[in-house]
C-alpha angles and dihedrals in degrees: 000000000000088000094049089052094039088055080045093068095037098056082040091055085045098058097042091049090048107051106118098243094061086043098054085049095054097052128214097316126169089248118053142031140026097321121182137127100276099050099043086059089097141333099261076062087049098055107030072052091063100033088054095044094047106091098046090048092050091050092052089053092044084053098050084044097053085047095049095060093043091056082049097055093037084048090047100045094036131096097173101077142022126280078232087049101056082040100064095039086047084052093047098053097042084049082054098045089043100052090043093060105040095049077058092041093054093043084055087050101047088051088051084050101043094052091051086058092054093056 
């Protein structure tokens, strides 16, 4: 249970840090956000990058979530397997859902960006 709610909070502080207000705030950094060439070029790239890739991104988050709490009420109700079992299958499948959707979210944000450079 305590590595279902620690990806919780993980997935919760990921969405929070990537909505596209805070990340246009931020700037293009060395540290957060969809950072490629193309949207590090300026910060009109920057910012068309993370509002493109927003929603994606969010969906993914709403999804891990909704696993997450699956795996917690199938760990809670189930005798078969292990609280750390139905944790690490419930890891495995949000790092898959994760990865799914923002590799889907930065190719949204490099096209954003791309287009702001051809302008």
């Amino acid at each position: 249970m305590l590595l279902i709610v620690g990806m919780a909070l993980l997935v919760l502080w990921s969405m929070w840090q990537l909505q596209p207000d805070r990340m246009v705030r931020k700037g293009p950094n060395a540290w957060v956000g969809m950072r490629s060439p193309a949207t590090v070029a300026s910060r009109e790239a920057w910012a068309a990058a993370h509002r493109a890739a927003w929603p994606t991104a969010r969906t993914g988050c709403i999804l891990a979530i909704a696993l997450l709490i699956a795996a917690a009420i199938f760990a809670i109700a189930s005798s078969g397997l292990s609280q750390w079992e139905i944790g690490s299958l419930a890891l495995g499948a949000v790092t898959v859902v994760m990865l799914v959707t923002f590799l889907i979210a930065f190719r949204r944000a490099e096209r954003a960006a791309e287009s702001v450079a051809a302008q």
